[in-house]
Every structure is written in C-alpha cells, then in structure tokens.
C-alpha positions, -999 to +999 in steps of 0.1 A: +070+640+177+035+620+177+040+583+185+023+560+156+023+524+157+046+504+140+050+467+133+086+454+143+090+423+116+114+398+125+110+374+092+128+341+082+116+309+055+102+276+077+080+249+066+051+256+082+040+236+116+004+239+122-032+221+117-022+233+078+000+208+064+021+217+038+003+195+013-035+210+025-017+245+019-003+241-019-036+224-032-051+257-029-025+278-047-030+283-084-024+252-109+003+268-131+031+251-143+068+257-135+088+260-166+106+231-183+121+228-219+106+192-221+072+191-205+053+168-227+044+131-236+049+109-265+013+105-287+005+090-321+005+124-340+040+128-327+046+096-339+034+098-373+054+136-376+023+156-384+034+191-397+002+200-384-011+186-355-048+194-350-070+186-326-096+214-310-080+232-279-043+229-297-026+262-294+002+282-308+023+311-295+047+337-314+066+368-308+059+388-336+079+418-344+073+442-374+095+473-386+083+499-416+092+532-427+057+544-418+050+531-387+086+522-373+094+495-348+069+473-332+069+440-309+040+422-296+029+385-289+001+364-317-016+337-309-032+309-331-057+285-316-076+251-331-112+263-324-136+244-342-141+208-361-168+195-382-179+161-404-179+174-438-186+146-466-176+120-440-142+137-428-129+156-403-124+193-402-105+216-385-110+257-385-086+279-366-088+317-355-074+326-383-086+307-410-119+314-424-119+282-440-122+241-429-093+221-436-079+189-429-040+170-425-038+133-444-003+120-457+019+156-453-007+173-479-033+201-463-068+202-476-091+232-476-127+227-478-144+259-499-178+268-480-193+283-514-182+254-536-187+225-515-158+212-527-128+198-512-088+214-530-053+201-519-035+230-504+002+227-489+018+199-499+049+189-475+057+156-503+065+182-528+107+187-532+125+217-521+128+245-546+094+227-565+066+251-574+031+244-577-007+257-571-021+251-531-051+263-524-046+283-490-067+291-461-074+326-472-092+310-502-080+307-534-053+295-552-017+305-551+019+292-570+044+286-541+072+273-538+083+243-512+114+255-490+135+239-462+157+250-439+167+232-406+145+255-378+156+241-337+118+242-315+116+220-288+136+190-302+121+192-336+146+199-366+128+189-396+108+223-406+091+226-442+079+260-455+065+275-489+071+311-503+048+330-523+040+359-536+010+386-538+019+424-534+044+412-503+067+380-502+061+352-479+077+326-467+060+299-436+073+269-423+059+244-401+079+219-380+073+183-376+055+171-344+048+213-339+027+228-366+036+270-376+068+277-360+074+308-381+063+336-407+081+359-426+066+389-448+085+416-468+066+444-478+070+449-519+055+486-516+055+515-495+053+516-464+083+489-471+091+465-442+093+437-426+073+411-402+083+385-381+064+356-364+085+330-343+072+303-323+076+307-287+052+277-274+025+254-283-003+234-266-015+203-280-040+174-270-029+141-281-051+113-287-056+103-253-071+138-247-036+139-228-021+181-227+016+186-247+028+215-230+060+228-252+070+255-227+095+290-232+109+283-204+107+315-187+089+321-154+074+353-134+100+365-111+088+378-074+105+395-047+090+406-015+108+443-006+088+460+025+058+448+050+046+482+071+018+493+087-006+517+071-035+535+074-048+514+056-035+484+072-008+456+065+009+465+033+032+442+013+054+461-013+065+434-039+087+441-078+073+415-100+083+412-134+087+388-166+117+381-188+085+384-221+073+418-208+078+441-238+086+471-217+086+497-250+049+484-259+040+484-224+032+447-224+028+429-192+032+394-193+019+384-155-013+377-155-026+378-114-014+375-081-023+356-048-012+360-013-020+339+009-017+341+052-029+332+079-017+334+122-006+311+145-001+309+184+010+278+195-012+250+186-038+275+171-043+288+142-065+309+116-078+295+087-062+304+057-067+336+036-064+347+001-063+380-016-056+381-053-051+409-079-049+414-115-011+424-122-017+456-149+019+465-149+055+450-139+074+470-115+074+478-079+036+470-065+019+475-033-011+455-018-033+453+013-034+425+035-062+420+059-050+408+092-069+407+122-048+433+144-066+421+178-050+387+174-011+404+165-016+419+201-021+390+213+011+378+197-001+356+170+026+354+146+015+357+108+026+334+075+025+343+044+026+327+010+030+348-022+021+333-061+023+352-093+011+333-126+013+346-161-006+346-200+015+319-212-009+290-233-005+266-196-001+291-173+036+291-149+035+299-113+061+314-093+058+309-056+080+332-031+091+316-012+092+283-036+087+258-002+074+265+031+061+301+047+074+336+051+067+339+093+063+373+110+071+375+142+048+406+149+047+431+177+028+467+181+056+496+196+050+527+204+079+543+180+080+575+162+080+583+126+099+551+105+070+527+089+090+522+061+121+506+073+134+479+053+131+442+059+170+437+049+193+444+026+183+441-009+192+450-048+163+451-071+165+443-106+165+480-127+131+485-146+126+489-170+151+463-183+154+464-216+159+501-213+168+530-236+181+554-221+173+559-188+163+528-162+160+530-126+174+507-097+156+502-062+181+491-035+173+493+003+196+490+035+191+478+068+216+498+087+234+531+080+262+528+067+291+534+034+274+527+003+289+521-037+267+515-061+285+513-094+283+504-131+302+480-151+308+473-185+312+427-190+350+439-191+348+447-156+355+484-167+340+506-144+315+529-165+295+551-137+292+555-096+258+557-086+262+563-052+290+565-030+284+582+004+271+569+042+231+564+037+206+559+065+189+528+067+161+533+039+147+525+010+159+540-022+157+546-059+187+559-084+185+562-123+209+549-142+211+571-178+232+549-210+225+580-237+262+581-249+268+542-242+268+513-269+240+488-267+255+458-244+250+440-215+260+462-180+268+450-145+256+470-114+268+459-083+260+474-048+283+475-015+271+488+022+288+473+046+287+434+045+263+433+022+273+428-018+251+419-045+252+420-087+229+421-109+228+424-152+212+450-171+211+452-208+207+487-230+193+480-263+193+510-287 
C-alpha cells in the first residue's frame, strides 16, 4: 500500500499567546453584530411615536409568504429601504424603493407629494378612529376610501400598531407600528388565481437624529461547526456545515452571506503574520475550503491557529465566530501513514439538512474510534419512531437519511450513541 502523507491533528480552544494579542486579532474580523432582541437607543422620533420613522438609510425587513391556486406555495424575504429626500415647497421629503412618489410624516397624517400636479394631498391618517372610512391619497398615486383598523401587533417592544384596509380588485389591509414603521401586509386575492400574501416584519434599521444606527434585530445568528482538517492534494482543507435558522431550504434561499478564516503558525516566541481567506457562502450545508499553509514551516513544527467567521444578509449584518473567544491550535506533524486522510477530528452529530424537510433529510455524524453505534429517532413523547444505525462502525465519517413520508408534521428527536459519546439534536418535518 503506497505511503501518503498525512497530518496528525491534535486540536483544543486556547486564548492565543503570541506577538498577536487577542485584541490586535478581533479588530480584523468582520464588524457584524451578534444578535440581541434590544439593540438600540432611545431618539426623538421614538419619542414622539412616529408610525413612520424616516430618515434616508432607514430600513425594513419582512418574510413574505404567498399561496395561490396557480402558482402554489411560495416564501421569500422583501425588503423596503428610505432612499432618497428632497426640499419641496420648503419641506422635507422622503421616497422609498417602493414608492414612486415623495411623501412626508407631520402629526400621525402621511402626505404624498404628486410630481405631475405639484401639489401636496393628505394620505394615511393614523388620527382618524378605528372602523372610520375616508379618502388617502397613497403612494401608488391616487386616491383610495380606506378604512382605519387596529389591532394590538408585538415587534420589538412596540404594541400600538395602526393599519387601513382597502379595496381594488384584492383586499388589503397594512399596519404600521409606533416607533417602527410597516410591520405587516396582508392581500387577498378577489379573482382567480385566488390567494393570499403575507408580509411580516422581521427587522428594521433606523438612524435617529443624532445620525446614531437603531438596530431592531431577529435575533437569529449563522451557526458554524468545524467537522474535518486533512491533507489534500490540494493542500490544507477545512470541511465546515454552516447554516441559518432564515434559510428557506424549499426556495433554496441562503441566508449567509461570506465567510473568513483566519490563521496563522507559531513556534515558540515566533510567529507568522496573520492570514485571511474569505468566500462567498452560495449554499448552506456541509462546505469545504482551502487553506494556504506554508508546509516547510509544519515540518519544522510550527503549530497552526485558526479562527473561523461567518456573517449573514441581515439589514446590520451578525457574525458568528467558531470558536466565539480565543484560537483553534493544531498541533501538526507530517507521518508517513497509509491510506486514512479523512479521519475525524472527534466525535460529532451534525444538525440534519435540510431542516425544515419534507420528506427525506439527511444527518452527518462522525466517530473517532470504532466502536457500537445507535442512531435513533424520536417522536417529543420519547416514542421511539426509526433506528438509523445500529451496528460496530469504524472510525469515519458518515452520512444516513432519515425518510418522514408516512409521519405527521412535528418536531423529531435524533440522538446518537457510540461508546461514551451521546448527543441530541431536534429536527422538525413540515408537510
């Protein structure tokens, strides 16, 4: 059997100790933003409860679904943005991606400037009582009866929403919250092909008066995981699963946006200078990049660190860093050993892609050592609902599919045993 070089990885988590301090190192990583349910300060349009803040750069994000005889099912993500503002007549204006007109917000009443009139109508008026109808100009042009609704909508603190229904060959209703602006849409088709669509706020971006950025996040964050390094030839290799609780994995929507890995070896008091390799993320899933090491410097036993980041397409882009503090170190070493460069860093249970599935998902897991292994379904019961696996498995990597055709929709537990080693993880099939 031909001998081929392998790299023997020893790897743990340290803080790293080297002429790149810790600080030094995460001023280079991308500037996203982790997460939070609150991330914002207090401004004067918040103050006054605008129902539509506006200032250029301000930013709104839905998920928007839509379901029709004709075309069926669909789910993707719509976007509204502040883009432009002008002096017209002495006031301010505001014109938005989706508005073909100028408008402007004064005292709860919108008002829409007509390019070809030159003349300035009142449009939606938040003053007027629920269940009232009366003529707005909107920002389609024209006029239009609606009809002032409320109902008590939850986004990021904010429970005062106001909306207006109308009609033209579809009803529709649209509500704004105060402090927020649009937080949702609602249109049922009145003729064929009959259905529905859906626009619910997910997060906004908004520049107060200080020029200050109101970040009103989703809360969700990429999620990482660092499977395999081997040895290639075509180098270092690092196989990563990278995914995003807002993929839409029917539409084949990926959420992430890029990501960076950073490295760089160290032997005693010396070390490289920092590298960076980044990558557009296309897909969510199990990915494999190249890292370029200097393989002189391994043989010499210079041990290698490694940093990984993965940011998104939210409005104020969120960062997931793997591991969240310090390095991934390497302790690396060139062997003369036959055939395995694809043995497994550990034990591991990947999350099952895709996930939502219908029917069919698969599940990654990869062992260490040989040994016994179960791999089983669950229902949240705790009944047991399929065996996977359940026989000794050499150390390896490993893929199984996991088939719910004649399950209800639900939540699902899979968990994995091999020697040890025991892990869980949730699934949901949505029919």
């Amino acid at each position: 059997m031909k001998a081929i070089l392998l790299l023997v990885l020893i790897f743990n988590i340290v803080i790293a100790q080297s002429k790149h301090s810790q600080n030094e190192t995460l001023n280079i990583l991308p500037t996203g933003e982790k997460a939070t349910l609150d991330d914002r300060t207090i401004s004067k349009t918040e103050q006054d409860g605008s129902y539509y803040p506006l200032e250029v750069g301000n930013k709104w994000m839905f998920s928007r679904e839509s379901n029709s005889v004709y075309f069926g099912y669909y789910k993707d993500y719509r976007f509204i943005s502040i883009t432009d503002s002008a002096r017209i007549d002495g006031r301010k204006y505001f014109k938005s991606d989706e508005s073909g007109s100028w408008f402007r917000y004064e005292d709860d009443l919108i008002y829409v400037y007509d390019g070809n009139t030159h003349q300035e109508y009142a449009g939606i008026n938040f003053n007027i009582p629920t269940d009232s109808s009366y003529n707005a100009y909107l920002f389609t042009g024209g006029t239009q009866e609606v009809t002032n609704l409320q109902r008590s909508f939850s986004f990021f603190g904010s429970r005062s929403s106001v909306g207006i229904e109308f009609f033209t060959s579809s009803r529709i209703e649209q509500y704004w919250g105060k402090n927020i602006g649009p937080i949702r849409k609602y249109e049922q088709e009145g003729a064929w092909p009959y259905g529905y669509f859906t626009s619910k706020l997910i997060s906004c971006l908004q520049i107060n008066d200080d020029g200050d950025t109101i970040y009103y996040s989703h809360g969700k964050n990429p999620l990482i995981s660092l499977n395999q390094i081997k040895l290639s030839l075509f180098g270092l290799q690092s196989k990563l699963t990278v995914s995003h609780p807002l993929d839409i994995i029917a539409q084949s929507f990926c959420f992430l946006d890029s990501i960076f890995i950073y490295h760089y070896l160290k032997k005693a008091d010396d070390s490289t200078d920092i590298s960076m390799n980044s990558k557009k993320v296309n897909n969510s899933g199990s990915i494999t990049y190249n890292i370029d090491v200097d393989e002189e410097l391994l043989n010499e036993g210079y041990e290698l660190f490694i940093k990984y980041a993965v940011t998104d397409k939210s409005l104020k882009q969120h960062t997931t860093f793997h591991p969240e503090i310090g390095w991934l170190k390497f302790n690396l070493s060139l062997l003369d050993i036959p055939d395995d460069l694809n043995r497994p860093l550990d034990y591991s249970l990947s999350e099952n892609y895709p996930n939502p599935f219908n029917p069919e998902t698969k599940i990654s897991y990869s062992l260490k050592k040989a040994g016994n292994v179960e791999l089983i379904v669950y229902d949240v019961l705790g009944n047991e609902v399929a065996k996977l696996v359940n026989e000794h498995k050499p150390a390896g990597s490993y893929e199984v599919s996991f088939n719910g055709e004649n399950l209800p929709s639900g939540v699902y537990i899979y968990r994995i045993k091999a020697g040890s080693f025991s892990q869980c993880r949730k699934m949901i099939l949505l029919k």
